[in-house]
RODO-2510 file (C-alpha; in nm, 4 decimals, decimal comma):
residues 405
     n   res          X          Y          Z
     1     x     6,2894     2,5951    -1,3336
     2     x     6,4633     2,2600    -1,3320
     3     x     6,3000     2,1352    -1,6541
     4     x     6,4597     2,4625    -1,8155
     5     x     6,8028     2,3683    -1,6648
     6     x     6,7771     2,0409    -1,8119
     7     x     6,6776     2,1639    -2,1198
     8     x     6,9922     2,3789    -2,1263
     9     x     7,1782     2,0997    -2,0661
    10     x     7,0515     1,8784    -2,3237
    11     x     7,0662     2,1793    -2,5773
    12     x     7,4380     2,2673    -2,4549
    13     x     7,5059     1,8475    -2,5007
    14     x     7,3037     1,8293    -2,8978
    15     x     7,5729     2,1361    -2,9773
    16     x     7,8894     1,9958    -2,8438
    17     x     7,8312     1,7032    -3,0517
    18     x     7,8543     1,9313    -3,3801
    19     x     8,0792     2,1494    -3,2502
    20     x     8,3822     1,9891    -3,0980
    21     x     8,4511     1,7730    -3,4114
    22     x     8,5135     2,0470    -3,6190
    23     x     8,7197     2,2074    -3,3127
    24     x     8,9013     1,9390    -3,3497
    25     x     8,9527     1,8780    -3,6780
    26     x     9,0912     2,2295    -3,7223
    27     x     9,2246     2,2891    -4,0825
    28     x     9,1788     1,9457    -4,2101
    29     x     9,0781     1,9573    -4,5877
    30     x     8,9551     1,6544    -4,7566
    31     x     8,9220     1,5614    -5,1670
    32     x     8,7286     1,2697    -5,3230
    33     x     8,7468     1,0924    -5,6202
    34     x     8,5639     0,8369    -5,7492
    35     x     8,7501     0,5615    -5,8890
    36     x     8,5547     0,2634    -6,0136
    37     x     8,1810     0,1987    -6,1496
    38     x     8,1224    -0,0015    -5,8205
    39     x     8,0900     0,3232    -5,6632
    40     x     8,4487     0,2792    -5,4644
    41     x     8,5893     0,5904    -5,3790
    42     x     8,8990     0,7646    -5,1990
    43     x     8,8911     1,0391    -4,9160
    44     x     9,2221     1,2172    -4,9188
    45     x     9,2452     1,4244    -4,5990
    46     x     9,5712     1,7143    -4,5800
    47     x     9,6199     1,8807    -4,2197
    48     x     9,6446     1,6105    -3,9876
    49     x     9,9349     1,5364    -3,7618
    50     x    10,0265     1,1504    -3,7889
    51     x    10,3128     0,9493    -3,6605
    52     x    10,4590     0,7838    -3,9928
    53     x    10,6205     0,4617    -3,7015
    54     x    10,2278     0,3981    -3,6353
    55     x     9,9341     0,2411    -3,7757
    56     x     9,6593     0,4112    -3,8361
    57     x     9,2558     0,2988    -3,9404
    58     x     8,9228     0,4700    -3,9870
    59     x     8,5536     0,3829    -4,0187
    60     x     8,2559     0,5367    -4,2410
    61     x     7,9336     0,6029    -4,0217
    62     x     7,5674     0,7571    -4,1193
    63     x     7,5998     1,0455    -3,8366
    64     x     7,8247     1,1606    -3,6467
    65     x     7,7634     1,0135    -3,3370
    66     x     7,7262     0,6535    -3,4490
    67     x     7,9080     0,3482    -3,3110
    68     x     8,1679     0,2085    -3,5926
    69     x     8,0310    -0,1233    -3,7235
    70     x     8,4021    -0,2282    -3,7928
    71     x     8,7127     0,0128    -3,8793
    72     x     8,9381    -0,0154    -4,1688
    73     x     9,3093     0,0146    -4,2198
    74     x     9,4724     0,3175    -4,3857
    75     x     9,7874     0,1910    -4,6020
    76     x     9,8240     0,5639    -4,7857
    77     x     9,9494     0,8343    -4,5533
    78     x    10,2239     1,0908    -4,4241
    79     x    10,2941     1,2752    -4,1552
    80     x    10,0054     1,5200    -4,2218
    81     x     9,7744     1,3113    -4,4910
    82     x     9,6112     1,0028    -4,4967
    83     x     9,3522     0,8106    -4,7530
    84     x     9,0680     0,6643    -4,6634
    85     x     8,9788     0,3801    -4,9357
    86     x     8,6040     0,3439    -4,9181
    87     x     8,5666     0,0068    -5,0959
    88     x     8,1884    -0,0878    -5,1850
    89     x     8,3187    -0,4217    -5,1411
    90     x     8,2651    -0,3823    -4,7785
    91     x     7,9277    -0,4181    -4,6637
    92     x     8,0251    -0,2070    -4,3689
    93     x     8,0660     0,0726    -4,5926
    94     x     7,7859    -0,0233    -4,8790
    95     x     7,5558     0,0174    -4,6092
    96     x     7,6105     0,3280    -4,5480
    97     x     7,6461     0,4692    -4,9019
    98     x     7,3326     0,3351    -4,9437
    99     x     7,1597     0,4982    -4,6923
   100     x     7,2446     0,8369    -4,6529
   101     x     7,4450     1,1302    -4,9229
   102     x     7,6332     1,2577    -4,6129
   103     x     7,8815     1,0353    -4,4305
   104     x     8,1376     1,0743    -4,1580
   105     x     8,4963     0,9647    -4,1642
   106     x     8,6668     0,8952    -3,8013
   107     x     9,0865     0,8489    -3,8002
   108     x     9,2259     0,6769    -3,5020
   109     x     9,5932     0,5147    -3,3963
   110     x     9,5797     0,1915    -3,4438
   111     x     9,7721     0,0712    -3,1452
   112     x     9,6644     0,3525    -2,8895
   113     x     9,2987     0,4087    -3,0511
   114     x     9,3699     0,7879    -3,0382
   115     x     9,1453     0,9337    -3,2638
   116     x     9,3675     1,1783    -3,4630
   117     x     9,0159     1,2822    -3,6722
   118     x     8,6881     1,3546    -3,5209
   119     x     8,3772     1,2435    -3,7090
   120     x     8,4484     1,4199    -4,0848
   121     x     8,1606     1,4784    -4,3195
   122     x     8,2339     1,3607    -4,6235
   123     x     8,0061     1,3757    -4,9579
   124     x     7,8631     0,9952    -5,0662
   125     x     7,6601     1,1076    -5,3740
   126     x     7,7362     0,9394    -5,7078
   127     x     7,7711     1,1858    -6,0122
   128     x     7,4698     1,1235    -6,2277
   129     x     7,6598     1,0321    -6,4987
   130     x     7,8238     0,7627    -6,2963
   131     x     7,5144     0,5986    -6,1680
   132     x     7,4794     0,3293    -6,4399
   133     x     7,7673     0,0942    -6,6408
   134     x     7,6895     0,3390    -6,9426
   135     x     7,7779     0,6897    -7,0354
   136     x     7,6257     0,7445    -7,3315
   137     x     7,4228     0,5028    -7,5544
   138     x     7,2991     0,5788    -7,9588
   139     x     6,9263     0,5848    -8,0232
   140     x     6,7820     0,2627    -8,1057
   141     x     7,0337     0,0574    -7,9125
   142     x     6,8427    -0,2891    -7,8289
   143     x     6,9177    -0,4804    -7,4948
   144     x     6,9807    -0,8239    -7,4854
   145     x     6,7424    -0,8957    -7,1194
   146     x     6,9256    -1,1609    -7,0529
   147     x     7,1959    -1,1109    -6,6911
   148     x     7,5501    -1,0287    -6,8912
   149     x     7,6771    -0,6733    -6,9848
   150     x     7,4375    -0,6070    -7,2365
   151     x     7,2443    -0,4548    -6,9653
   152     x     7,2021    -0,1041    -6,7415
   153     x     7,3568    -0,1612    -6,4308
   154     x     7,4020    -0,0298    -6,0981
   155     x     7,5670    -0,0895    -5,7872
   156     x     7,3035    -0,0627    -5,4893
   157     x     7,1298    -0,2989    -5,2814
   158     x     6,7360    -0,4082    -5,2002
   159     x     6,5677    -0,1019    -5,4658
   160     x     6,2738    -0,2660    -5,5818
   161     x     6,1237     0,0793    -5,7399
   162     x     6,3016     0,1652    -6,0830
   163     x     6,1811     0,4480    -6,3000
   164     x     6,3108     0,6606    -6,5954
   165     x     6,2771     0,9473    -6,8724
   166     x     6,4047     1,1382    -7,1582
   167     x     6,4869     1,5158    -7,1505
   168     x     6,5831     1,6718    -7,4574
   169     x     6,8851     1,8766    -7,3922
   170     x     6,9103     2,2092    -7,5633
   171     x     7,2509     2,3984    -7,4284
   172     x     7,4476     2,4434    -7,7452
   173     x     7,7324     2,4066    -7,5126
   174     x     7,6583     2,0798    -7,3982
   175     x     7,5751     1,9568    -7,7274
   176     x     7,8900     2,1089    -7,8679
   177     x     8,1832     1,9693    -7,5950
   178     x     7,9528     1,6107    -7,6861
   179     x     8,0538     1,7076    -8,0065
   180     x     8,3728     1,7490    -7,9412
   181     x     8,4171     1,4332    -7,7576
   182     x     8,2216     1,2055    -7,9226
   183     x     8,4603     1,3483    -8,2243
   184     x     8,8282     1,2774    -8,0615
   185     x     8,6933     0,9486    -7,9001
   186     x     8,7301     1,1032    -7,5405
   187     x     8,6108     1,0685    -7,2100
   188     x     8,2548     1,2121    -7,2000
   189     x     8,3310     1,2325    -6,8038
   190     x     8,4697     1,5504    -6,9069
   191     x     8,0839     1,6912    -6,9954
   192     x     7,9700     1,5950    -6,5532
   193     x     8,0760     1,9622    -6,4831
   194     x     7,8274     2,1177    -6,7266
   195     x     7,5475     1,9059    -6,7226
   196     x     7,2215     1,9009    -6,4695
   197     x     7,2942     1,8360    -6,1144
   198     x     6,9019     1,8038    -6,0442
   199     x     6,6276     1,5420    -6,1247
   200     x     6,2611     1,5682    -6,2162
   201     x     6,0408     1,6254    -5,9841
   202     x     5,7562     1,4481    -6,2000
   203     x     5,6667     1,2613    -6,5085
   204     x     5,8678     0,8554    -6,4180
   205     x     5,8209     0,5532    -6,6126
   206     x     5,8688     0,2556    -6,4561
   207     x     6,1644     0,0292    -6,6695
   208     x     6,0385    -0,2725    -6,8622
   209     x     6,2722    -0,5016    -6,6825
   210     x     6,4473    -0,4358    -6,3379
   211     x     6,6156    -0,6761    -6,1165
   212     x     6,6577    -0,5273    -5,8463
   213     x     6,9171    -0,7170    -5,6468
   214     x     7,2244    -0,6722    -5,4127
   215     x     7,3310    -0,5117    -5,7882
   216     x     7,0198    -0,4270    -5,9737
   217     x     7,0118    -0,4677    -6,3821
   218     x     6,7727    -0,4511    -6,6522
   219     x     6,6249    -0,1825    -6,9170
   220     x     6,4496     0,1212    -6,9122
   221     x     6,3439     0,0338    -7,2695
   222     x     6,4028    -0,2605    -7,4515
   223     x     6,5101    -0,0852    -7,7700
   224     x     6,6039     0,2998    -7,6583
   225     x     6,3377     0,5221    -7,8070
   226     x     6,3783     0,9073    -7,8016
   227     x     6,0845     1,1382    -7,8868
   228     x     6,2966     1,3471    -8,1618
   229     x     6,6261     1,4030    -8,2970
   230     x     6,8842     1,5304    -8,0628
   231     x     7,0718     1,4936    -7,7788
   232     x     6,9246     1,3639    -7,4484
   233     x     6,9056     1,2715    -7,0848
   234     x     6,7758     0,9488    -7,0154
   235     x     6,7023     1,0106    -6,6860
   236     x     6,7042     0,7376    -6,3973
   237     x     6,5974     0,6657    -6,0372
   238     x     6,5792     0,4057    -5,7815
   239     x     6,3727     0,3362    -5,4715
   240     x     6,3538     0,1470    -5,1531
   241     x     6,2214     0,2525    -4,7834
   242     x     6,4868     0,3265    -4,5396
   243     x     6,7285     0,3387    -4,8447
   244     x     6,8049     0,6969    -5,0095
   245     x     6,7186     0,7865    -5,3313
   246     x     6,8890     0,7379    -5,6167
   247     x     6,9610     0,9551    -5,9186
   248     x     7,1303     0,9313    -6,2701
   249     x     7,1386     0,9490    -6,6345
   250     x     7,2558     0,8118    -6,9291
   251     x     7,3533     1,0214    -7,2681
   252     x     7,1250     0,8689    -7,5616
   253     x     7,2717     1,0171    -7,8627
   254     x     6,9961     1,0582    -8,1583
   255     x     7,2082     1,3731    -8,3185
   256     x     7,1478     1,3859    -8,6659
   257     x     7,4636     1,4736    -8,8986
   258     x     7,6179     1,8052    -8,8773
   259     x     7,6180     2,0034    -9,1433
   260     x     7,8956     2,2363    -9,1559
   261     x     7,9019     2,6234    -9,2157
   262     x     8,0529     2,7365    -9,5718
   263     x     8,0248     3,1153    -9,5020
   264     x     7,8739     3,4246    -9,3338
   265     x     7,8152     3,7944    -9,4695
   266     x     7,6900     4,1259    -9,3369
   267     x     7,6156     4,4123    -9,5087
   268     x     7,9428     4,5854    -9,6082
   269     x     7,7898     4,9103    -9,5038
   270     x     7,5552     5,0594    -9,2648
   271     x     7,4581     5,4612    -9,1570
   272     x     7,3209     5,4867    -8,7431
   273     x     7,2366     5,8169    -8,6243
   274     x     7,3568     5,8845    -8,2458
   275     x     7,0990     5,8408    -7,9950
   276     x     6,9433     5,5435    -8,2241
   277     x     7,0729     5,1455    -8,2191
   278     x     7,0991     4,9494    -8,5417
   279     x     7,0807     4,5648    -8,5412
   280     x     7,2709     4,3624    -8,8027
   281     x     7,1647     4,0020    -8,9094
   282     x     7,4288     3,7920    -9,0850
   283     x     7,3278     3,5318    -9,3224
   284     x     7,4605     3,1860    -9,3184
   285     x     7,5639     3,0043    -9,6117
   286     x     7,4516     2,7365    -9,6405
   287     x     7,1126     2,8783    -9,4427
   288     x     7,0494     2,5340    -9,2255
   289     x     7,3781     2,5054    -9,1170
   290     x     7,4269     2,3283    -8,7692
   291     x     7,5778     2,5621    -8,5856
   292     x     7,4934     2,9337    -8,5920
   293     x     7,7164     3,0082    -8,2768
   294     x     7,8710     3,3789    -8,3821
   295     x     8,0519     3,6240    -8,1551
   296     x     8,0594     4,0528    -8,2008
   297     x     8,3250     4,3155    -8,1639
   298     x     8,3879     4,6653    -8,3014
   299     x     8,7249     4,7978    -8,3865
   300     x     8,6663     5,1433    -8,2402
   301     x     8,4211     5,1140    -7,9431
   302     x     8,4570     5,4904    -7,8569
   303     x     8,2383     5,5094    -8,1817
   304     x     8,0383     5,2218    -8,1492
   305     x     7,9791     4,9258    -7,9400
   306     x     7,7976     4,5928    -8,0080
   307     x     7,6415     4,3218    -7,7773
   308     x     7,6187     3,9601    -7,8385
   309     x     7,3115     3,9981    -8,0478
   310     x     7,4765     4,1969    -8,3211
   311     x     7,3234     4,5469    -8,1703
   312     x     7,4866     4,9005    -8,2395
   313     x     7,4589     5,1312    -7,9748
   314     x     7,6733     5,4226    -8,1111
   315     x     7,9099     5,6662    -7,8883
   316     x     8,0086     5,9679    -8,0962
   317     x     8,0358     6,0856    -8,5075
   318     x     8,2902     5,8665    -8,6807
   319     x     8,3348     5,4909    -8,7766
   320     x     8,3950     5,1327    -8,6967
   321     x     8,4627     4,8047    -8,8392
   322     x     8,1836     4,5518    -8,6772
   323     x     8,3072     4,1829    -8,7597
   324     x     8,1068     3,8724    -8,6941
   325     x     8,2878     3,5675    -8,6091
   326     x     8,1202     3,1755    -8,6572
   327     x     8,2177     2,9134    -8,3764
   328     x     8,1614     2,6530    -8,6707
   329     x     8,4869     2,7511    -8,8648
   330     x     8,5998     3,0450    -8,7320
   331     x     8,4353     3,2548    -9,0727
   332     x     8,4269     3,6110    -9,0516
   333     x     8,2431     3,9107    -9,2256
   334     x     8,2419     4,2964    -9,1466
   335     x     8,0242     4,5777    -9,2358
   336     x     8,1959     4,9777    -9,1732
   337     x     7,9289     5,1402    -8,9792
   338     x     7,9379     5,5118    -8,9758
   339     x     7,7819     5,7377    -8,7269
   340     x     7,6057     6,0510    -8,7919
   341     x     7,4685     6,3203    -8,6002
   342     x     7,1408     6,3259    -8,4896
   343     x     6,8496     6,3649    -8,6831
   344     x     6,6172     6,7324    -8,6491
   345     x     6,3446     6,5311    -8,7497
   346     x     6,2594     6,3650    -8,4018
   347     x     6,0432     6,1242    -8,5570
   348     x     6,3209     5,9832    -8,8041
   349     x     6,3994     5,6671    -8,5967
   350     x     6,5673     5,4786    -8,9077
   351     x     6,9033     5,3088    -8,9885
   352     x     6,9870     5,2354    -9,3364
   353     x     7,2654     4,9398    -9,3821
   354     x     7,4431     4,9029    -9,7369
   355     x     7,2149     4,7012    -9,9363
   356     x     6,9502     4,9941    -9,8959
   357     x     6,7076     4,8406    -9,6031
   358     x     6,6449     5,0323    -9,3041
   359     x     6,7004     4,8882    -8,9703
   360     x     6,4627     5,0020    -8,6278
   361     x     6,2126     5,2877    -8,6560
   362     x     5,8994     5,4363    -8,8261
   363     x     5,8064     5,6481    -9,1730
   364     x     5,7385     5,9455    -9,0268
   365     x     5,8377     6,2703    -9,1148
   366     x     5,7895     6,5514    -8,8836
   367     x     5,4866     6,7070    -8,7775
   368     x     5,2474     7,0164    -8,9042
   369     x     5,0653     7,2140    -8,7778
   370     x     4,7311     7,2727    -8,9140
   371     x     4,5186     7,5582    -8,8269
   372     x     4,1031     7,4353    -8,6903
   373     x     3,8450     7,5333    -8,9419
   374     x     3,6289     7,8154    -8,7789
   375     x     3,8600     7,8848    -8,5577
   376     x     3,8289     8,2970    -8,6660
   377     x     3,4762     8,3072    -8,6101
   378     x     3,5064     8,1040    -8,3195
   379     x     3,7020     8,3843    -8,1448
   380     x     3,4398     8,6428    -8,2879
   381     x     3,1600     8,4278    -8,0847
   382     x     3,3368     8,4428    -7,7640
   383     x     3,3742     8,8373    -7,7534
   384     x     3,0550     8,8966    -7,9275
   385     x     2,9096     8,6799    -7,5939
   386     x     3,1394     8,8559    -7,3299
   387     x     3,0050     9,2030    -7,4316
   388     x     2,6441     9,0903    -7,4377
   389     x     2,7038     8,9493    -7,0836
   390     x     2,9027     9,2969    -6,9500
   391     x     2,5649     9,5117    -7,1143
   392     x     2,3165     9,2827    -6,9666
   393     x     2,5242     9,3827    -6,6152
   394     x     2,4974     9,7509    -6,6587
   395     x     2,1452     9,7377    -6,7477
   396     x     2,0513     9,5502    -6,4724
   397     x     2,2364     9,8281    -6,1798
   398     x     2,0712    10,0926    -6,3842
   399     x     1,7259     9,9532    -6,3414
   400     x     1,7857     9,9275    -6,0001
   401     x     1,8804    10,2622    -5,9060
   402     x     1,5794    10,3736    -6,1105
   403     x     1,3439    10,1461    -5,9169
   404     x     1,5165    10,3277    -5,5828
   405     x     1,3642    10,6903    -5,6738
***
């Protein structure tokens, strides 16, 4: 019985520990943001309740129940906010980026040593595409090897294990907002949001130089080789025992010119019978244009709807305008597609469209009947058979009473 009242204890302890922090901590919100390539980055915290005539410091630990290796000072706060600058600089705080993607965040008065914030989780992983000192690099880009900035680095400490490789990346999306970027000589931070946010399981290369250092350096590939044209991740990762992993890529650009969209037409008209869908195909001009991107609508969707892939599912008798609209351009064509009433011919499963093709169904016509050869003297058989069998019957009982006398 004791062990199971110690166990209770220890239980009731492990759960205070989680518990009474975020008590504590009440309706404290915090925000990050990243600010340099070292991997610095601030902890904004709203909610708290500070005295703006005192000091105040915090300190960056693995768990939450860890004894501060040294606390830092807090220069950026109010009466109810406060930023924690997490400077990689710091090899009090280094460590501890390097070792775990979940940190805690402890506030305290300096003069008093009240702790105003419990133990705060805070997020320590790097965005992916923050990893490395590059963003985005062309295909074929050569590395000098030699220490200087014609190199891939990143900010970490001990990793002897580097390893990398190339994913083609086939979101139009993506590849468009790179576009887009890449176009107006922006920020391609902007593209973090809608790129992956997990690694390979399988399939590494190790690099063909790494220096792994107290700031590792080197190259995956001494000239940047991709297996095709496109757009791609050049996937990274780092490791070391008793050090987390560490994830990343880099853009390699091997896009080959655009070629731009002149026009796009539809047949101008097309027939659909209700209870049947018709499909339309537009055709680009010129037919290997880049981007084939195209949005749907119909003017009167009580007649006629139409879904992303340029199907007709129609509603009633009447008609409607469908118009097909290129992202490349902004190009439009139109076809009027009227609805008719159904067909009496259930096997008539056909659409015609305006240049005479027929869209979805078969040939067939109806169905006849056709009457079985012999069927006649088939019948004659069967009641030729029945009265045989009813004579043979009678015969029989009248033998048998004849037999009796």
């Amino acid at each position: 019985m004791n062990k199971v009242k110690y166990a209770m204890i220890v239980l009731f302890a492990i759960i205070l520990l989680f518990v009474i922090p975020s008590i504590s901590n009440g309706a404290v919100d915090v925000s990050r943001n990243i600010y340099s390539n070292n991997w610095s980055m601030k902890f904004s915290f709203t909610g708290l309740e500070l005295d703006t005539t005192h000091e105040y410091e915090y300190t960056l630990t693995k768990t939450a129940v860890a004894t501060p290796e040294k606390w830092f000072s807090i220069t950026d706060y109010t009466n109810s906010t406060a930023v924690a600058d997490v400077t990689t600089t710091a090899a009090e705080l280094r460590n501890v980026i390097n070792a775990v993607d979940t940190g805690y965040i402890t506030i305290r008065d300096k003069e008093s040593q009240t702790v105003v914030l419990q133990p705060y989780a805070v997020d320590l992983k790097i965005p992916f595409l923050k990893v490395t000192n590059y963003t985005v690099i062309p295909n074929g880009y050569v590395f000098d090897g030699m220490l200087g900035d014609n190199n891939i680095e990143v900010t970490l400490v001990g990793r002897r294990g580097a390893y990398y490789q190339y994913e083609k990346i086939t979101d139009e999306n993506i590849i468009n907002k790179y576009k887009e970027i890449k176009a107006k000589n922006g920020d391609y931070m902007e593209l973090q949001s809608i790129l992956k946010t997990t690694a390979p399981n399988s399939g590494w290369s190790e690099w063909d130089h790494w220096s792994g250092g107290s700031d590792g350096w080197g190259y995956t590939q001494r000239e940047v080789s991709v297996p095709d044209s496109g757009l791609y991740y050049m996937w990274v990762y780092f490791s070391e025992s008793n050090l987390k992993n560490i994830y990343g890529y880099i853009l390699v650009d091997n896009l080959q010119p655009s070629i731009s969209l002149e026009g796009v037409t539809l047949p101008k008209t097309a027939t659909v019978q209700l209870g049947k869908t018709l499909t339309l195909s537009p055709t680009f001009n010129p037919a290997n244009a880049t981007n084939k991107i195209v949005t749907w609508s119909s003017s009167d969707e009580t007649v006629a709807t139409v879904d992303n892939a340029g199907k007709i599912t129609p509603k009633k008798i009447g008609s409607t305008i469908i118009t097909v609209t290129t992202q490349d351009g902004n190009k439009t064509a139109s076809c009027t597609v009227t609805v008719t009433e159904a067909s009496k011919n259930n096997d008539d499963n056909s659409a015609t469209t305006g240049d005479g093709s027929t869209a979805g169904g078969n040939t067939g016509k109806g169905t006849t009947i056709t009457k079985l050869p012999y069927a006649g003297l088939g019948i004659g058989i069967g009641i030729f058979a029945i009265t045989l069998l009813c004579g043979g019957i009678i015969a029989y009982y009248k033998y048998r009473n004849l037999k009796d006398i």
